[in-house]
N, C-alpha and C positions, 0 to 999 in steps of 0.2 A: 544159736549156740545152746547147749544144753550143758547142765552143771548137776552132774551129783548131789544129793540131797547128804548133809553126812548122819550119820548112825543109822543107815538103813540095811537091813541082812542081806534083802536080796534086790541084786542092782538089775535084775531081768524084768523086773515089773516096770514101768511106765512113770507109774508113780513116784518111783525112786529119785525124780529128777525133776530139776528146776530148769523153764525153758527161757532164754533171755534171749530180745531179740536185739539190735544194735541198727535196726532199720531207721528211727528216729534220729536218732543220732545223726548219721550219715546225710538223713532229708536234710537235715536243719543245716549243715554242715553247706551243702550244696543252695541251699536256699541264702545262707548268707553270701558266698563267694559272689551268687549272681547276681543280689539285691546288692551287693559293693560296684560289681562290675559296671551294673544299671546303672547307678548314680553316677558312676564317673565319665561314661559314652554318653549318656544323656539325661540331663540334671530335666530340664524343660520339657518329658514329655510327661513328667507324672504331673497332675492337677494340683493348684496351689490349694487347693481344699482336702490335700491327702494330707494327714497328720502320721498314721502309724506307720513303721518300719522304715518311716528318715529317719535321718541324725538333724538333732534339734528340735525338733517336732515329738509330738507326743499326743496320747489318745486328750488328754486332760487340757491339751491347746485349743485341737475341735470345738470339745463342749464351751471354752468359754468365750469362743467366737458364739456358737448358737445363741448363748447366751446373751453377749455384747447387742447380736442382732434383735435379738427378742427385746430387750429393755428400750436400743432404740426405736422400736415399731412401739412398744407401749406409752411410749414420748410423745411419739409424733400425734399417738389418738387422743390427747389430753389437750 
């Protein structure tokens, strides 16, 4: 999409214009329907160790599973 720049004399130049693209939009748009769809046909084929882009889960769950693991391996070697 292309938008007019305003106070410019002459709108034949190129420059006179701002270009917007709405292609993002659209992805994300498309990318959520599917990621709803996904979850609802089949909850069980994503890995219990996915955390982002469920509902409920979160990147900040992962880390403090790693975490959880790491402290009990430093347990176990004591």
């Amino acid at each position: 999409m292309v938008i007019p720049k305003p106070g410019k004399p002459d709108y034949s130049v190129p420059k006179a214009y701002r270009m917007l693209s709405l292609l993002p939009t659209l992805s994300k748009t498309i990318e959520h329907v599917t990621l709803a769809r996904m979850t609802v046909f089949a909850p069980n084929c994503l890995s219990p160790l996915q955390f982002a882009c469920r509902k409920g889960y979160s990147p900040l769950d992962g880390v403090h599973l790693i975490l959880e693991e790491v402290l009990k391996a430093s347990d176990n070697k004591l």
